[in-house]
C-alpha positions as a LaTeX table, in Angstrom:
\begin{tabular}{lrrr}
\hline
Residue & $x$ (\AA) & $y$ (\AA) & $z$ (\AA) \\
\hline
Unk1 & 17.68 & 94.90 & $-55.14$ \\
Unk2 & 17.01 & 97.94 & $-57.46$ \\
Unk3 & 17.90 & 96.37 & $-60.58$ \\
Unk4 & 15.39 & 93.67 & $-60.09$ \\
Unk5 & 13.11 & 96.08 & $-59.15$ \\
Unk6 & 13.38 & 97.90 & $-62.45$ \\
Unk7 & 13.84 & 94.54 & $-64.28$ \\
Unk8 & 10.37 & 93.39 & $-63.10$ \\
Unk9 & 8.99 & 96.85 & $-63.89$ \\
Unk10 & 10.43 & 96.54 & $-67.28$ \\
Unk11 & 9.41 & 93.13 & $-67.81$ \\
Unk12 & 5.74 & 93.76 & $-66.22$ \\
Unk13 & 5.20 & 96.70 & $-68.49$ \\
Unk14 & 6.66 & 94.47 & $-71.98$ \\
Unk15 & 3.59 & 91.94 & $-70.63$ \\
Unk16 & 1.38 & 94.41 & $-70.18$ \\
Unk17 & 1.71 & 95.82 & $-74.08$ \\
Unk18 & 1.90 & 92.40 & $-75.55$ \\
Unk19 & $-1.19$ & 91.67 & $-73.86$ \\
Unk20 & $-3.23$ & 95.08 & $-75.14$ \\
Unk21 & $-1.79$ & 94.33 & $-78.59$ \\
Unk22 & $-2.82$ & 90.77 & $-78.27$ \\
Unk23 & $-6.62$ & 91.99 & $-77.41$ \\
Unk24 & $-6.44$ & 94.59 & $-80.53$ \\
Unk25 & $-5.77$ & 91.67 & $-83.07$ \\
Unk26 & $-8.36$ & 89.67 & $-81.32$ \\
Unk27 & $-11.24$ & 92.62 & $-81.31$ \\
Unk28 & $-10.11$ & 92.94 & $-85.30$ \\
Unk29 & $-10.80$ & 89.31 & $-85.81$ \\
Unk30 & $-13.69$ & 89.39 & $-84.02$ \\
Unk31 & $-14.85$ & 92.46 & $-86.13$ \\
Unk32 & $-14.07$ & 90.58 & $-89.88$ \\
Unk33 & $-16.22$ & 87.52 & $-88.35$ \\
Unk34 & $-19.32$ & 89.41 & $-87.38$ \\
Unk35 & $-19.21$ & 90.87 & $-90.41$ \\
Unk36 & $-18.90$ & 87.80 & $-92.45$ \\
Unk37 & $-21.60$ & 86.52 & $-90.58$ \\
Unk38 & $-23.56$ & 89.64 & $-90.98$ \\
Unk39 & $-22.88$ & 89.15 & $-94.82$ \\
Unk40 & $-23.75$ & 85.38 & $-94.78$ \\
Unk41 & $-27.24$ & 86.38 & $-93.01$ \\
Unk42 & $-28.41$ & 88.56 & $-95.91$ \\
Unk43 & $-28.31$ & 85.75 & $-98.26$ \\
Unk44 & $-29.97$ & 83.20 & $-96.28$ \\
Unk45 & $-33.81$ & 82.72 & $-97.10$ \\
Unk46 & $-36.61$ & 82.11 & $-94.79$ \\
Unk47 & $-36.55$ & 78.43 & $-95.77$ \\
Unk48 & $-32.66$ & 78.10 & $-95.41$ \\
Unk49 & $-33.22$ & 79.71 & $-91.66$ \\
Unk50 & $-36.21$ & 76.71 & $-91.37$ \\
Unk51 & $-34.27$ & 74.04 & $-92.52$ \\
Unk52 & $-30.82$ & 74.68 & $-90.73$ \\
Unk53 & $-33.05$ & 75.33 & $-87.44$ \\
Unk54 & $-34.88$ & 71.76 & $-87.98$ \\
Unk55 & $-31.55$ & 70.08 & $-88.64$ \\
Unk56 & $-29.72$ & 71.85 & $-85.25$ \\
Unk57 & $-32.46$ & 70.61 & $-83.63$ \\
Unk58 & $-32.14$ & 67.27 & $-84.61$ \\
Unk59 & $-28.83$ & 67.03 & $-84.04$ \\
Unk60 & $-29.14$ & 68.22 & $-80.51$ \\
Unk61 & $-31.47$ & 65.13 & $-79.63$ \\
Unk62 & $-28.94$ & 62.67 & $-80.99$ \\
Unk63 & $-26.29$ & 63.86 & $-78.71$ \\
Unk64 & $-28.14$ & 64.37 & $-75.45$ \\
Unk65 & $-28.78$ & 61.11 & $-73.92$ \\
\hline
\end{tabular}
């Protein structure tokens, strides 16, 4: 009974570090995507904002019934 004990321990505490490494690599990927947005923002102009808001709209009608 002590061994499976420890085993679960063990096993519970491998989870527990894949799982904290698993939520560093997703803040990091989360990080390089706000910043590509951030970088894609800059270069959009008032009219590219306009035109890409029109066309979401638009789109949004055609697929709600």
């Amino acid at each position: 009974m002590e061994a499976s004990w420890r085993e679960c321990a063990f096993n519970t505490e491998e989870a527990l570090k894949a799982a904290n490494t698993e939520v560093v690599n997703q803040r990091e990927r989360i990080a390089e995507l706000l910043g590509q947005l951030a970088g894609l923002q800059g270069e959009w102009t008032d009219t590219d904002v306009m035109r890409i808001t029109t066309t979401n709209v638009g789109l949004q009608r055609e697929v709600r019934p």
